[in-house]
N, C-alpha and C positions, 0 to 999 in steps of 0.2 A: 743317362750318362754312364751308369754304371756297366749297365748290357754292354755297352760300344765297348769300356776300354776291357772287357773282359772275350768281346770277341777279337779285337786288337791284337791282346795278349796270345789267344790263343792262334793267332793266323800267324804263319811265316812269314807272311805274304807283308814285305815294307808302304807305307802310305807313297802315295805321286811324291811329299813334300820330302819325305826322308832319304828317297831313292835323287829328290833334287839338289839337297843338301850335299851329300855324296859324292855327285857330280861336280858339282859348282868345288868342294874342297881337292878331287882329285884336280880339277883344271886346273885350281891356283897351284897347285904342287907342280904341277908341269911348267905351267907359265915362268913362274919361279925357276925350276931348274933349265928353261933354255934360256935365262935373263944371267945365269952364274954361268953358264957355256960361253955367250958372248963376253 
């Protein structure tokens, strides 16, 4: 466990899930602001 989060830390490089996470908050920002347009 320990290895991993210290290669984690060391990589720049974001996981699939965080790089999904990201995605999924900027769509609702979007969604959201063409829902206050209309």
């Amino acid at each position: 466990m320990n290895d991993i989060f210290m290669k984690t830390k060391v990589n720049p490089v974001p996981h699939q899930g965080t790089i999904n996470t990201v995605t999924s908050l900027i769509n609702r920002r979007t969604i959201s602001h063409k829902s206050l347009k209309q």
